[in-house]
Each structure stands twice: as structure tokens, then as C-alpha cells.
C-alpha positions as CSV (number, residue, x, y, z in Angstrom):
1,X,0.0,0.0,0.0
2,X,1.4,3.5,-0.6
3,X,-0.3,6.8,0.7
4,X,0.8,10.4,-0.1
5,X,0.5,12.3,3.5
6,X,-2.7,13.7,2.7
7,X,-4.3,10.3,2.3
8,X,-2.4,8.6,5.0
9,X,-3.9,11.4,7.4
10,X,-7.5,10.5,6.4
11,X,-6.6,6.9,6.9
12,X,-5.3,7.7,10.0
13,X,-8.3,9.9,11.2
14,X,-10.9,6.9,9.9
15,X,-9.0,4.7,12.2
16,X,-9.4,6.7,15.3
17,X,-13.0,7.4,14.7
18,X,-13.4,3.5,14.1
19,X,-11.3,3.3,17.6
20,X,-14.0,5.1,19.1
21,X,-17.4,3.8,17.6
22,X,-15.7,0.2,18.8
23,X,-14.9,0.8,22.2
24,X,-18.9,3.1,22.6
25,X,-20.4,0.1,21.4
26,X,-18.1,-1.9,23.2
27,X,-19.9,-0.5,26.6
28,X,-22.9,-1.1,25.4
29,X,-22.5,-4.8,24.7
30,X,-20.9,-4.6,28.7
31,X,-24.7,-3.1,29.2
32,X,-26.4,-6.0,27.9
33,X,-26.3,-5.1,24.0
34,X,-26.2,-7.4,21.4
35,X,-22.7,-8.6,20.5
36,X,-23.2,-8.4,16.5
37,X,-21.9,-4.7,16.1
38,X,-19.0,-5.0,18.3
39,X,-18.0,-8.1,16.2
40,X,-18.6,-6.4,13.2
41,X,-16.8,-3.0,14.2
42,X,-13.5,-5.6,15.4
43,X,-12.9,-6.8,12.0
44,X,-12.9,-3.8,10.5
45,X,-10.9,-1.9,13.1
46,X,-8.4,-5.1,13.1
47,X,-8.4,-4.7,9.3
48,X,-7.1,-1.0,9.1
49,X,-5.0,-1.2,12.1
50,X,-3.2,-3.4,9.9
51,X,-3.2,-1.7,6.6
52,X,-2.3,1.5,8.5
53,X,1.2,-0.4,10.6
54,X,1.8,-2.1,7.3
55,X,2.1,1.9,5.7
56,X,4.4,2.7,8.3
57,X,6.4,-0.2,8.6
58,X,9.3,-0.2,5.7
59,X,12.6,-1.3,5.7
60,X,14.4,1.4,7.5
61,X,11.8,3.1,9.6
62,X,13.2,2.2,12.7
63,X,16.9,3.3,11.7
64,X,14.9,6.6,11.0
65,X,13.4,6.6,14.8
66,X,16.2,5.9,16.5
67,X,17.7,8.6,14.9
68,X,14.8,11.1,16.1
69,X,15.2,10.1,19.2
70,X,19.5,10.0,19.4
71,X,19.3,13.9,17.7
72,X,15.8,15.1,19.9
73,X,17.7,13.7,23.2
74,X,21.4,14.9,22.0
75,X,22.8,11.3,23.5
76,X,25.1,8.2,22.0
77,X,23.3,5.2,21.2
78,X,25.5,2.1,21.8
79,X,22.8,-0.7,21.7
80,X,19.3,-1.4,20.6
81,X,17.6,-4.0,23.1
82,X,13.9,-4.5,22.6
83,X,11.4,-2.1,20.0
84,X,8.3,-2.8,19.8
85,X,5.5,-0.7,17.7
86,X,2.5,0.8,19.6
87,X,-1.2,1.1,17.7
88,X,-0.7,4.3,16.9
89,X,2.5,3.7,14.9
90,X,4.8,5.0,17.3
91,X,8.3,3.2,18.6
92,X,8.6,2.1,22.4
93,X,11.5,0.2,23.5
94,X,14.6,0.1,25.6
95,X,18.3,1.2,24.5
96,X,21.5,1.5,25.8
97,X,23.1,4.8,26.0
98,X,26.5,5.9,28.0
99,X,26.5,2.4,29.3
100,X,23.0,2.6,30.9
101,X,20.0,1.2,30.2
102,X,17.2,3.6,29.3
103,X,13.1,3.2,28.5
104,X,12.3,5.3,25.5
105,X,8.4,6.0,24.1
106,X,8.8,8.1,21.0
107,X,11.3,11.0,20.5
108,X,11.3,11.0,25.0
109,X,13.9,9.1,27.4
110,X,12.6,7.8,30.5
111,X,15.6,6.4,33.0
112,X,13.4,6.2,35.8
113,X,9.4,4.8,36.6
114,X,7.5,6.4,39.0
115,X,9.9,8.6,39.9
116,X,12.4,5.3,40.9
117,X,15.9,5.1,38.8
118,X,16.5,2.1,36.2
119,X,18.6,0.0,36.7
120,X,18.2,-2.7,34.1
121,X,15.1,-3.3,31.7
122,X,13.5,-6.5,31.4
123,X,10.9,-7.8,28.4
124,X,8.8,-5.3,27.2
125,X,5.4,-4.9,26.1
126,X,2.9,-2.4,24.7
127,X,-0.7,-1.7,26.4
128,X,-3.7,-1.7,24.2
129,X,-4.1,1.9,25.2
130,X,-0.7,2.4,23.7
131,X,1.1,2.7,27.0
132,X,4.6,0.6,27.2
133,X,4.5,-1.9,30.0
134,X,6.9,-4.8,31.1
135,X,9.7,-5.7,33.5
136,X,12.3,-3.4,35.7
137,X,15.0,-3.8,38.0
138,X,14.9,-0.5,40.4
139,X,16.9,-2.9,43.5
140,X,19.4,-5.2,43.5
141,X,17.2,-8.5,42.5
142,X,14.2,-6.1,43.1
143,X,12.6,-7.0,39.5
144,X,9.3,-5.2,39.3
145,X,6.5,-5.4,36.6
146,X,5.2,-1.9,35.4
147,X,2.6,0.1,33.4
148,X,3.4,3.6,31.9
149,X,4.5,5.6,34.8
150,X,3.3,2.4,37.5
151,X,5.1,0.2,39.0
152,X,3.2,-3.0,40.5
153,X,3.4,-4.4,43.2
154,X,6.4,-7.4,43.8
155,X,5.7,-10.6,43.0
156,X,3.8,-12.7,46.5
157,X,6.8,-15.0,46.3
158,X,10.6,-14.7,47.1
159,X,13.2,-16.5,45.1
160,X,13.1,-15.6,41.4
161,X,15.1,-14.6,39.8
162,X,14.7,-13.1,36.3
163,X,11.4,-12.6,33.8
164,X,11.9,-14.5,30.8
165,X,9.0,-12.9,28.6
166,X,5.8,-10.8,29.2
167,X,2.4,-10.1,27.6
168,X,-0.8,-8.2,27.1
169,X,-3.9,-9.5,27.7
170,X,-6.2,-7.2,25.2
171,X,-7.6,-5.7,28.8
172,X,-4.4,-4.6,29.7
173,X,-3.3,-7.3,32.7
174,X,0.4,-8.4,32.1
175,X,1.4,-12.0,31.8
176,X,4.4,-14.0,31.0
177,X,7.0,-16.6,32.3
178,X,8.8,-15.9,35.3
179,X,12.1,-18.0,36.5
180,X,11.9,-18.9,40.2
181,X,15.0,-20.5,41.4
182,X,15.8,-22.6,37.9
183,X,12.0,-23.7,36.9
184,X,9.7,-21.3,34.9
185,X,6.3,-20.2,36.4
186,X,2.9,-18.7,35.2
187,X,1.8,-14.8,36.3
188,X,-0.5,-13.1,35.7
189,X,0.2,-9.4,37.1
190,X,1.6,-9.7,40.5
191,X,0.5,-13.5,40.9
192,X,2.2,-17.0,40.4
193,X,-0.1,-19.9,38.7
194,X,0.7,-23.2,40.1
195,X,-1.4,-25.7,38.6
196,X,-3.0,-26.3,35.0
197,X,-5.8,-28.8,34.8
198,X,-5.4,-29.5,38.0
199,X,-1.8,-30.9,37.8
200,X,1.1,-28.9,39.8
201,X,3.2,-27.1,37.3
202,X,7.2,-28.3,37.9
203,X,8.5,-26.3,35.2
204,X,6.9,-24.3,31.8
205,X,8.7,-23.8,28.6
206,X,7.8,-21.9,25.2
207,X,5.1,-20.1,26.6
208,X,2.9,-17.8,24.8
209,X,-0.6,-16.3,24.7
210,X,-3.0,-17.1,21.8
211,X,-5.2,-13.9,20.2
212,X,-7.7,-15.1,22.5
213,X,-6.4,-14.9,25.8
214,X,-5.6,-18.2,26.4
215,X,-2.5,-19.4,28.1
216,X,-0.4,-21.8,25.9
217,X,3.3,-23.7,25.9
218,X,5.1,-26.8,27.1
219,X,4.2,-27.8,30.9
220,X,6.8,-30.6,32.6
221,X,4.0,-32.0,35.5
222,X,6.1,-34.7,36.8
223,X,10.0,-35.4,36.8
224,X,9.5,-39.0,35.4
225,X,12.4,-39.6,33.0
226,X,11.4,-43.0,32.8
227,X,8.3,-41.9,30.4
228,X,9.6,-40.8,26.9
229,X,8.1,-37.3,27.2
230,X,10.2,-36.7,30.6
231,X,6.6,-35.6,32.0
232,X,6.5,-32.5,29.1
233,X,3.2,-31.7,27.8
234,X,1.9,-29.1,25.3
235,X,-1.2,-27.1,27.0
236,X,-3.7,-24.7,25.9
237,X,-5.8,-23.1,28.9
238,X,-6.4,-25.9,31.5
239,X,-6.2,-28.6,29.0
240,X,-2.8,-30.4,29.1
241,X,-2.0,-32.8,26.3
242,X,-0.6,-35.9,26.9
243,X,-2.0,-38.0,24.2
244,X,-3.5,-36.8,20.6
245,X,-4.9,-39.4,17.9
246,X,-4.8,-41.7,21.3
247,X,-1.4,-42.5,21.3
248,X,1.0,-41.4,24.3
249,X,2.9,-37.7,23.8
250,X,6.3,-38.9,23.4
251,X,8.4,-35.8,23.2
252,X,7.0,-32.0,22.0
253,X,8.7,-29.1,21.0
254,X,8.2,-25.9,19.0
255,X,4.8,-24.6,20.7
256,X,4.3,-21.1,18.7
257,X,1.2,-18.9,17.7
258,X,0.8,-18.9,13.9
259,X,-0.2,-15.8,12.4
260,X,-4.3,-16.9,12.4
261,X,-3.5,-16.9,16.4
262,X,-3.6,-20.4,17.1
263,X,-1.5,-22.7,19.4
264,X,0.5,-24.9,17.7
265,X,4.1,-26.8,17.4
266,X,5.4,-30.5,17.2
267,X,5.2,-33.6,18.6
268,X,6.3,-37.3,18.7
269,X,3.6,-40.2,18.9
270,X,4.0,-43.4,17.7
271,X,7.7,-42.9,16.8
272,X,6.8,-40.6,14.5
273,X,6.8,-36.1,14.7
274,X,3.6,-34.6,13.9
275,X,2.5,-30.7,13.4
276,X,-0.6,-30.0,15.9
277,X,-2.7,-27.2,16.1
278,X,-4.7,-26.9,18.9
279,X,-6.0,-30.3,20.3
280,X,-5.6,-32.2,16.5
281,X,-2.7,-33.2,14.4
282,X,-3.2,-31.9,11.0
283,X,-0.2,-33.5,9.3
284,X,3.3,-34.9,9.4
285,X,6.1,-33.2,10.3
286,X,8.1,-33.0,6.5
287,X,11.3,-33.7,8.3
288,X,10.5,-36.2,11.1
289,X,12.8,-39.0,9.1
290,X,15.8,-36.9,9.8
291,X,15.9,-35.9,12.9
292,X,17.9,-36.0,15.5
293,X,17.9,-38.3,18.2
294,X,18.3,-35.8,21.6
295,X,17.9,-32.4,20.0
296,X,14.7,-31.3,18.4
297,X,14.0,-28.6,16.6
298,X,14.4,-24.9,17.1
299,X,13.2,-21.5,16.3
300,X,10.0,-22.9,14.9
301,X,7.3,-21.1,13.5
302,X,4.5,-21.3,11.1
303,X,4.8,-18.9,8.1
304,X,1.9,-17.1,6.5
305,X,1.3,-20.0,3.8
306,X,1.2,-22.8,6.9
307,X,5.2,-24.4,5.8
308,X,6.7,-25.0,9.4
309,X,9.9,-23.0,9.6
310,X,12.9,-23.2,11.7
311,X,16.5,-24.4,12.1
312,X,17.7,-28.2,12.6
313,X,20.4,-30.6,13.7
314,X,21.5,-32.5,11.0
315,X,24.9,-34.8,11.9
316,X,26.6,-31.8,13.8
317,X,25.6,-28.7,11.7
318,X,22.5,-26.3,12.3
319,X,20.6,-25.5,9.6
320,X,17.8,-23.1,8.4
321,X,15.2,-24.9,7.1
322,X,12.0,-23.7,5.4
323,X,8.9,-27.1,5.0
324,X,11.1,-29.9,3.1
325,X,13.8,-27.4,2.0
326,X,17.0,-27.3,4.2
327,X,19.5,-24.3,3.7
328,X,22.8,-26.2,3.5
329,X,24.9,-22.7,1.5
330,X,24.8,-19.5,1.7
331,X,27.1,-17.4,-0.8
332,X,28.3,-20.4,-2.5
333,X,30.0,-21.7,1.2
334,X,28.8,-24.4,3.3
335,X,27.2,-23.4,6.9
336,X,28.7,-24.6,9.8
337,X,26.1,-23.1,12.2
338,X,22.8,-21.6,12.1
339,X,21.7,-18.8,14.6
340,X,18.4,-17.8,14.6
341,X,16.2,-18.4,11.9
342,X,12.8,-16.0,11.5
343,X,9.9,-15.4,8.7
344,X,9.4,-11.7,8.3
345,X,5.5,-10.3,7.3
346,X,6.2,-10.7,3.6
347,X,6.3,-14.0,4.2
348,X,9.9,-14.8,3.5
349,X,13.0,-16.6,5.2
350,X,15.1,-14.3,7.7
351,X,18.5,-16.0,8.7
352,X,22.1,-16.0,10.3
353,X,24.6,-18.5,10.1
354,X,28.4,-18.8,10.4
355,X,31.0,-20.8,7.6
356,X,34.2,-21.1,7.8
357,X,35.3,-17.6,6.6
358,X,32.7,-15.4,8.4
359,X,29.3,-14.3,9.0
360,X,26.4,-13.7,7.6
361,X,22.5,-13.5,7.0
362,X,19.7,-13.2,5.0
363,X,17.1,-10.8,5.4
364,X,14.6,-11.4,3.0
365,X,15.9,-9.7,0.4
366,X,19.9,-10.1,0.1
367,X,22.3,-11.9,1.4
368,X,24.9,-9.2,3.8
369,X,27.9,-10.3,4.6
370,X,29.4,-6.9,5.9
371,X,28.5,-3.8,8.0
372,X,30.0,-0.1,7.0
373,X,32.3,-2.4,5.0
374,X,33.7,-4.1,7.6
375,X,33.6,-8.3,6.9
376,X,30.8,-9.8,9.2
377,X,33.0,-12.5,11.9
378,X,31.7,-15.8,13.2
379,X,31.1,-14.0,16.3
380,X,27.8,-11.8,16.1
381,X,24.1,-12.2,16.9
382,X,21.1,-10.7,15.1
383,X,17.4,-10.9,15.3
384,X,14.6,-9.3,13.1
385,X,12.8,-6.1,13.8
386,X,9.4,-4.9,13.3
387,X,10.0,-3.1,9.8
388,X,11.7,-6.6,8.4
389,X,15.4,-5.4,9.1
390,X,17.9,-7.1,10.5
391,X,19.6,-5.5,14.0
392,X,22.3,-7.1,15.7
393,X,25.5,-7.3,17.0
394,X,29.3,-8.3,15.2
395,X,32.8,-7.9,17.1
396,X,34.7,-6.4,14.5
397,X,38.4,-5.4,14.1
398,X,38.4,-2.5,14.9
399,X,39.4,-0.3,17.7
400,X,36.7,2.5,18.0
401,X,34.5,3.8,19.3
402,X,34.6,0.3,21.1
403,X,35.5,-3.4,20.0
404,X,32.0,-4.3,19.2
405,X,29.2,-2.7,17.2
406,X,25.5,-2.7,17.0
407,X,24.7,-2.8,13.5
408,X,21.1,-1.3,11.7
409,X,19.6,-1.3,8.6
410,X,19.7,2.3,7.7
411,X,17.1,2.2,4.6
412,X,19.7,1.2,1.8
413,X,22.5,-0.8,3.7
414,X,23.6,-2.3,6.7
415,X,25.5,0.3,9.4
416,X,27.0,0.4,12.8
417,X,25.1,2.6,14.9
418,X,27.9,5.3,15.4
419,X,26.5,6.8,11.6
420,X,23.3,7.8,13.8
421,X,25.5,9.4,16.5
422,X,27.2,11.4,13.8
423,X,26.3,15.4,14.2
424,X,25.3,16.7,11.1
């Protein structure tokens, strides 16, 4: 889609009026109304929210906010940690700057919440009202969850130790996956969930929240290493999974929304890996004949054409793989290791991976293999952002401004950050 200004400011007006009429009939349907209208004004609001993030998101839109936000602040950005995109197209994320770790919403730096200093930021997450919300650390081991300008309430346990991912519910109440001691627990807000279906949790793993709510993952209920599933069960709500097509759950792995917003992910019954959605299998896994023993698959997804996606073990080597396709070259050279594997919103293959010689990736579009023309080495890591760039970071040879260097996608090419710090 492409809008001149004029037309992208109508679209953008439509959508707030649309915003409102949903949220008025909303109350009335809270009033005893008849659901039918607020279905009908859902669709259509979910519809142009997309169209209008899709206008705004373009390769190099976030190199372009960063650098807002670097030249409206007058700071130095060394890092880019977490960015996330708010409804109303705006960036919200955490960065590092003069070696501290600082909140940003827009163009505005926030190094303290409600009125206590940062120390470090945890996994963030934006409100339905557009507010950022997620995880703090004001206090030595004194992690706190918070909303805007709120800080919660501590956890009502002791012992944990670090958040490992948090969510909005679409009423606002933050949940995620907390680490107490070394198992994973359930929260919602400022409260630990210790049972699903009735069974104690041990430990949770993959978690994630479906687009209705509903709490999903992998749940280990029992420490029973003599059953082939070690006691690890996909879940969806209260329902655990320990058998589909009646035959025993024999190992799981990969539990991910797809992009309809359903559970799904693998698992082995019968001896054999199957793709599940929900509480059915709906076909084999394409590579189930070739994999490894111990180590199952890993950054697995579901792309928008329904081909599972992710990286695999095959002998000793990682390797992207995309259905029945695995990525053995990239560049004419064999890889020797695989990092993180993604699908970006056009649908296509986003990967790093090491050979002999160096580093590189693939973002959808090229192959890179340097950054400001400096040769990508086997030591980097990269991820994908929100406008289907590639961010990262290499360890170059090079001596300033220090020996390693966060890399961006500035629109055209591939850059360390220090060409946003430059001063026009």
C-alpha cells in the first residue's frame, strides 16, 4: 500500500473514529447489547490497524526513529535491546546509552518509573491503550512489573530470579513466564499460577498467549524420566495434552502462535513427529525422518502459507530450514552453524549462520555479509525487527568507538550505529 500524506492522514483519522465507535459500542455490549456490532466494528478496526502499521512499517523506519530520538535527546546510542511498535504507529522500546539502560516512548527518554531510577530493563510490552509496560529492575534482585508511569506491586513470592517474557492481555493485565529458582512459572500481574488442569506445574517452557487470551506452551508435570516425554506436555488453557490421535505424547517441541492466532508446534507419537494445532494433528512433520535423536527442533514457526519453519540438527551442523527445504549454502559456502532463523510479514525466510570464513544472513531480500564495509565475523548475533530489518551485534576489528558494534539497517544498507550518532 502506498499513501501520499494527505491520504495517510485520512486513513489515520478513519481509524481513530473507528477506535472510538468500537470501544462506545463496546460498553454497550458490557450493558447487555447485542454482540453483533462490536464483532462487526472488530474486524474492521483489526483490518485498518493493519493496513495503516503495514504503511508505516518499511525497511528502515526504525533506523529513521532511533535517529529522532538519538538527535531530539542529543545522546550516543550504543545498543538497541527491545522495540516494539505501539497502535498508533509510534516506537517504544529500551536502548542503551553511555552504558545505561534507558526506556524510551517516541522522541522521549525515561531512565526512571514512577519517579524510581533504572537499573536494568527486562521484556517489554505495549498496552492496548498504547502505553509501554513490562519488567524493571529499580533494586538489586528487586525485578518489578510496570505500566506507563506504574510500578506493581512485587511478585507474592521470594526467590526468582529473572522474567523471561511478558504479555498483554487485550484488557491490559500483564502475563508471561517468570524463572523462580531454575523452573519457569505462570503470572498473571503480580500473581504465580501453580497448577494447570489441576496438575502442579514443575516447570513451563515456550510459553505464549494465543489472540484469545488463552495461556499456551510446554508444561513438565512430573520429573518422570522414565516416560519418553520426561513428564512435558503441550497445553492450551487448563487442558494439558498428553495424548492426541490416542497415542501417548512422546516428546513435544516448537509450541508457537501462527499468524491466524492459534497454538500450535510439534510432537512425537508413535515414533513418529507430527504438526498440531490446537488439540488435533493436521499432518506430518516434512522432516521427522531426519531428525535428531536428543535435540529437536528450534526457532520454529508457522509462516503465513502454513510451511513449518525453523533451524535443525543435521549430523553436527545447524541448519535453516523452510517445509522440506534445508538451507545447506549461503554465498556459494557451506554453513557450519545456524543462529536464529525467523519469517518476516512478507512472508519470506530471515536468517544468520556462520561458515568457515565469516558471517552472515539473510534478510529477506539479500544476502549481507558486511556492516560499513567491515567483513561480518563468526562471532555476532542478530534478530529481526518490526520493519523486516535485520539488527544485531558483530565484534569487529576494529578499535573504535569500542570493539564491538551494534549494526542497523539504515534504509539502503547495513550500518554500525555510530553513523546515527554522527552530528550533522
Amino acid at each position: 500500500m502506498s499513501l501520499n500524506c494527505k491520504q495517510l492522514k485520512q486513513k489515520y483519522e478513519e481509524l481513530l473514529s473507528e477506535k472510538d465507535s468500537f470501544v462506545l459500542e463496546y460498553e454497550r455490549f458490557k450493558n447487555g447489547g447485542d454482540d453483533k456490532k462490536v464483532k462487526e466494528l472488530k474486524v474492521r478496526l483489526e483490518k485498518n490497524t493493519k493496513e495503516m502499521r503495514e504503511v508505516l512499517m518499511f525497511p528502515g523506519s526504525l533506523f529513521l526513529g532511533i535517529k529522532k530520538l538519538v538527535e531530539n535527546n542529543n545522546i550516543n546510542i550504543e545498543g538497541i535491546i527491545n522495540v516494539k511498535v505501539s497502535f498508533d504507529g509510534k516506537l517504544r522500546g529500551v536502548i542503551q546509552s553511555d552504558s545505561k539502560i534507558l526506556l524510551f516512548c517516541d522522541d522521549e527518554i525515561m531512565d526512571s518509573v514512577d519517579g524510581v531510577k533504572i537499573r536494568e530493563v527486562g521484556p517489554i510490552c505495549v498496552l492496548p491503550n498504547n502505553t509501554m509496560a513490562g519488567v524493571v529492575e529499580i533494586g538489586e534482585n528487586d525485578y518489578r512489573l510496570f505500566k506507563g508511569n506504574e510500578l506493581l506491586d512485587r511478585l507474592n513470592i521470594t526467590g526468582y530470579s529473572n522474567f523471561k517474557n511478558v504479555f498483554s492481555m487485550k484488557d491490559g493485565t500483564l502475563v508471561g513466564k517468570v524463572n523462580i529458582e531454575a523452573s519457569g512459572r505462570l503470572f498473571k500481574e503480580n500473581n504465580i499460577i501453580e497448577k494447570i488442569g489441576g496438575e502442579t506445574i514443575v516447570d513451563v517452557d515456550q510459553f505464549c498467549l494465543t489472540s484469545n487470551d488463552v495461556f499456551a506452551g510446554i508444561v513438565k508435570i512430573n520429573e518422570d524420566y522414565g516416560n519418553p516425554s520426561g513428564g512435558e506436555y503441550p497445553f492450551l488453557g487448563e487442558t494439558i495434552f498428553k495424548q492426541f490421535e490416542g497415542k501417548d505424547v512422546e516428546r513435544v517441541a516448537g509450541a508457537h502462535i501462527r499468524p491466524d492466532g492459534k497454538f500450535s508446534g510439534l510432537v512425537k507419537i508413535g515414533g513418529v513427529w507430527k504438526v498440531f494445532c490446537e488439540d488435533k494433528i493436521i499432518r506430518d512433520f516434512p522432516l521427522s525422518s531426519i531428525l535428531h535423536r536428543r535435540f529437536t527442533p528450534e526457532c520454529i514457526h508457522t509462516q503465513p502459507n502454513g510451511n513449518i519453519a525453523g533451524k535443525i540438527l543435521v549430523g553436527e551442523i545447524w541448519f535453516p530450514f523452510e517445509e522440506s527445504n534445508v538451507i545447506t549454502q549461503i554465498a556459494g559456502e557451506d554453513i557450519k552453524e545456524t543462529v536464529f532463523v525467523f519469517t518476516n510479514s512478507d512472508g519470506k525466510l530471515v536468517y544468520s549462520c556462520k561458515t568457515d570464513s565469516k558471517g552472515y544472513f539473510f534478510d529477506g531480500r539479500d544476502v549481507v555479509s558486511e556492516i560499513s564495509g567491515v567483513n561480518i565475523p563468526k562471532s555476532f548475533s542478530a534478530y529481526l525487527e518490526f520493519d523486516n530489518s535485520v539488527v544485531g551485534d558483530v565484534h569487529p576489528d576494529r578499535n573504535e568507538p569500542f570493539d564491538y558494534g551494534c549494526f542497523i539497517f539504515d534504509g539502503e544498507k547495513y550500518v554500525f550505529l555510530d553513523e546515527i550518532n554522527k552530528k550533522d
